[in-house]
N, C-alpha and C positions, 0 to 999 in steps of 0.2 A: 504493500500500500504506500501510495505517495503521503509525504508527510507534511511539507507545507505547502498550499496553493497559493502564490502571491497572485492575486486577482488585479489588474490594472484596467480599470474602464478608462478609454481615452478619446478625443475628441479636438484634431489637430495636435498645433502645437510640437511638431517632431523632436524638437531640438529638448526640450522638456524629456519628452520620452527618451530620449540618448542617454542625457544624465543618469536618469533613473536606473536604466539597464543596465550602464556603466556600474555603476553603484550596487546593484543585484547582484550582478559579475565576479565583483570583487566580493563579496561576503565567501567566511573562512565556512560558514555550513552550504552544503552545497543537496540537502536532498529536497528538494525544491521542484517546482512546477510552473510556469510563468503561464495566466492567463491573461488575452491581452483581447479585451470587447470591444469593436470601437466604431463610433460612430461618424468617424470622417468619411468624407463624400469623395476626397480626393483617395492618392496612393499614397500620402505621404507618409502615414504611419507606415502600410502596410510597406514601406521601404526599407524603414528603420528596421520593420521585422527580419527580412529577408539581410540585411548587413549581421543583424548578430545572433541569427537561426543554425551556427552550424552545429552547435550540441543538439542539435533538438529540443533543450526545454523548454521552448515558446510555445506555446499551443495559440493560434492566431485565428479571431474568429470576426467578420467581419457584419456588422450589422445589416440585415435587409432594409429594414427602417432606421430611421432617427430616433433611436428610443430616449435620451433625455437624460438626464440625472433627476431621483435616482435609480434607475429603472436600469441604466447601463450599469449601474454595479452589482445590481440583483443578478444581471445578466452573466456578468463574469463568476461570480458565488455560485449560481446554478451549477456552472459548466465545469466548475473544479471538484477534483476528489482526495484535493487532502483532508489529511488529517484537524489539520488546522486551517485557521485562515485569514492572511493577511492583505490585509486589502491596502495597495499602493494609490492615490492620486498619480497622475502621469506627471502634476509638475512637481513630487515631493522626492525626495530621497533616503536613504540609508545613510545615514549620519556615521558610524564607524564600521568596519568589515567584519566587526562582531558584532554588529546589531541584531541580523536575524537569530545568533544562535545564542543570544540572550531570553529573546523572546520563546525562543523553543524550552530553552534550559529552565523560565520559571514554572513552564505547565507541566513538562516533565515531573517535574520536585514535586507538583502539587496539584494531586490526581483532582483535590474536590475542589479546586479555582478551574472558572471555565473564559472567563474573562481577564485580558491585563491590558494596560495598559503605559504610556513611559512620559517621561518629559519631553518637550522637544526644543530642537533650535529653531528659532524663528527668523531666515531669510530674505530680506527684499528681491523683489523682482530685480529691481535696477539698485546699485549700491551694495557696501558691505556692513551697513551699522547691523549684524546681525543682536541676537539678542536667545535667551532660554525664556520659554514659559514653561511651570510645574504648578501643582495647586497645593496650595499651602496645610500645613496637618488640620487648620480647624475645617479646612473645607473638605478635607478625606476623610475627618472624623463625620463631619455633618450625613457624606455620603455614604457612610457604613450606616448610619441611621436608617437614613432616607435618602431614597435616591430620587426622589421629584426634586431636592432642593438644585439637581440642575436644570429644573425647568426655570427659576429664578436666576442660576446663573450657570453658564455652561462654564465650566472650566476642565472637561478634557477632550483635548484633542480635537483635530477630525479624525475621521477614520483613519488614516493611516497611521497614526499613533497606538492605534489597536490590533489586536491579538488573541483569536478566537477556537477555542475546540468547537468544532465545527458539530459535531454530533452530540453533544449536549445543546449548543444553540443554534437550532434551527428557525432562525427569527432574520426574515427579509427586510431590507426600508420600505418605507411606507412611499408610493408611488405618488401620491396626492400631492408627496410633501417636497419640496425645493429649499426653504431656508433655516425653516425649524425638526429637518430630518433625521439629521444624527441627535438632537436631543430626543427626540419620540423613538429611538434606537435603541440609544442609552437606559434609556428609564423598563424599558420591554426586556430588555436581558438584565439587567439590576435588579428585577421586582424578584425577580427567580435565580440571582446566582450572586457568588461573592465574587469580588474581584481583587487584584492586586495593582499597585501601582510601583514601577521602576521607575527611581528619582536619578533617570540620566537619560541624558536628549540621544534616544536613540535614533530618532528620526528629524529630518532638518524637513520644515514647512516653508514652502513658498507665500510670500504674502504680500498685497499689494499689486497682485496682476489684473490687468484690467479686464482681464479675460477670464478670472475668475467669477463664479453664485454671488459670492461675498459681495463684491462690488458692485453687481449691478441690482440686486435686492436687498440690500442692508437697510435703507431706509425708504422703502418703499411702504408706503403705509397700509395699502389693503391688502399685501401679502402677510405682513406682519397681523394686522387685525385678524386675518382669515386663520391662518396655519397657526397660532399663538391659543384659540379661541378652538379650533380644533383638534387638537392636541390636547387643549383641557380638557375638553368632554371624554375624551379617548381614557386620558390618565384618570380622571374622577371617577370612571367605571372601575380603575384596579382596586379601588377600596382602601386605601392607603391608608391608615387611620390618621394621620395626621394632613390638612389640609392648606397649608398656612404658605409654604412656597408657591402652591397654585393660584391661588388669593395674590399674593403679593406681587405677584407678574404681569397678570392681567391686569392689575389695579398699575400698577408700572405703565405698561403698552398704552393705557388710559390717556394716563400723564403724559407720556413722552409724544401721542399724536394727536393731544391736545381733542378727544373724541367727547362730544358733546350730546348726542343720540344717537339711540338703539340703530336710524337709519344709516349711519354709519357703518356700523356693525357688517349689516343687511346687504348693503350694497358692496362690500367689499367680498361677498360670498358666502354667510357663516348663516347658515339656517337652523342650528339646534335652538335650546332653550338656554335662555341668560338667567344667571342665576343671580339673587338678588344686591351679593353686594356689588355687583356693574350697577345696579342702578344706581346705587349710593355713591359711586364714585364719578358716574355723568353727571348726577347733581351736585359734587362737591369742584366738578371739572366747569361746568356752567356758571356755578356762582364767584368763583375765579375770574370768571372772565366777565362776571357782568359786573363783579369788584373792583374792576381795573378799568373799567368805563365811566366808575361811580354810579352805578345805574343799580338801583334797587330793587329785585324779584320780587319784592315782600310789599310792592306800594298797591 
């Protein structure tokens, strides 16, 4: 049996993808499997394949359709049969030549951890003011708790910082989803597994590319309304006994897009049922603003 599937969904970009490979290449473990889904229209990826195909461990599958993120990474996860599973970004890399066989070595040690994940370096597209993100003990502590509290904040990783036994978590992304996806990921494999964290930037993230999810939805307000508000209703189903990170997010999203009525909501796509304290927070978001006009609701 193959033991790691590094899964690469890709979508242009070649030169991104070289890096990467390069960087795969070099790692000191080598029983590996490269899955590589891609949704470019042109050859360019599939060039890149064909330059560093001669072991064979590329497995190169070319999309019929434009399947999207994150749908192209479900794609690649599908078609793998490692043991594990690590899922590559095409602009990200392998930070040291022992990185994957770190990741191997913790799940090995620890039959009942099904999830890990690591630090990372964080990269600019252009420039070197590189930089480490890690999440601090009280926020690993909070997440042993509870793992909604990164619905409040995300602090790990994207996916490629991740590291998965593939056969205890059989859990896709959610297709619906574009900018709030690896948290509704996170929280689905957490409710039901422990995880570990290695406090060393095994993986260097690309950051800052304009051709990046990140940049072109970050502040996009009815995406953020929609996938924020749906994600709630999703995790309010797990029964979480504790409720207070979901609350305090949405009431967040409130604030930050300045949402004033339910038709807001509405129009940005979200048809479940609002639970009461959204309304408490459109009324305390109204009177802000009719505060700051001097204008009195109360006359």
């Amino acid at each position: 049996m193959i033991k790691v599937s590094i899964c690469i969904p890709t979508f242009g970009q070649p030169n991104h993808l070289n890096n990467l490979l390069d960087s795969i290449f070099h790692q000191s473990y080598d029983e590996y499997e490269i899955i590589i889904t891609d949704d470019t229209r042109d050859n360019s990826v599939s060039d890149i394949v064909t330059k560093y195909n001669k072991n064979e461990k590329i497995k190169y599958f070319k999309n019929k359709e434009i399947l999207g993120s994150p749908e192209n990474w479900n794609e690649s996860i599908r078609r793998s049969e490692g043991e594990f599973i690590k899922i590559m970004h095409h602009d990200d890399l392998f930070t040291y030549d022992h990185s994957l066989k770190d990741f191997v070595n913790i799940l090995e040690k620890n039959n009942h951890i099904n999830f890990v994940f690591s630090a990372t370096k964080m990269v600019p597209h252009l420039g070197n003011n590189h930089w480490y993100k890690s999440p601090t003990r009280v926020q690993l502590k909070k997440l042993s708790k509870d793992p909604t509290t990164l619905f409040y904040e995300n602090f790990i990783p994207t996916p490629s910082a991740t590291f998965i036994r593939k056969s205890k978590v059989d859990i896709l992304f959610d297709s619906n989803l574009i900018w709030v996806v690896d948290i509704d990921y996170y929280i689905k494999v957490l409710k039901d597994n422990d995880y570990l964290f290695i406090d060393k930037p095994l993986i260097s993230i690309t950051y800052n590319n304009e051709n990046q999810i990140t940049a072109k939805v970050e502040n996009d307000k009815d995406i953020n309304i929609y996938e924020f508000f749906y994600v709630y209703e999703k995790i309010y189903k797990y029964n979480f006994s504790d409720q207070k990170y979901l609350r305090k997010r949405i009431n967040k999203l409130l604030r930050d897009f300045k949402v004033k009525t339910t038709g807001e909501i509405r129009n940005a796509g979200y048809v479940g049922v609002l639970p009461i304290f959204v309304y408490v927070q459109l009324l305390k978001n109204n009177i802000k603003y009719f505060n700051l006009y001097n204008i009195s609701i109360f006359k």
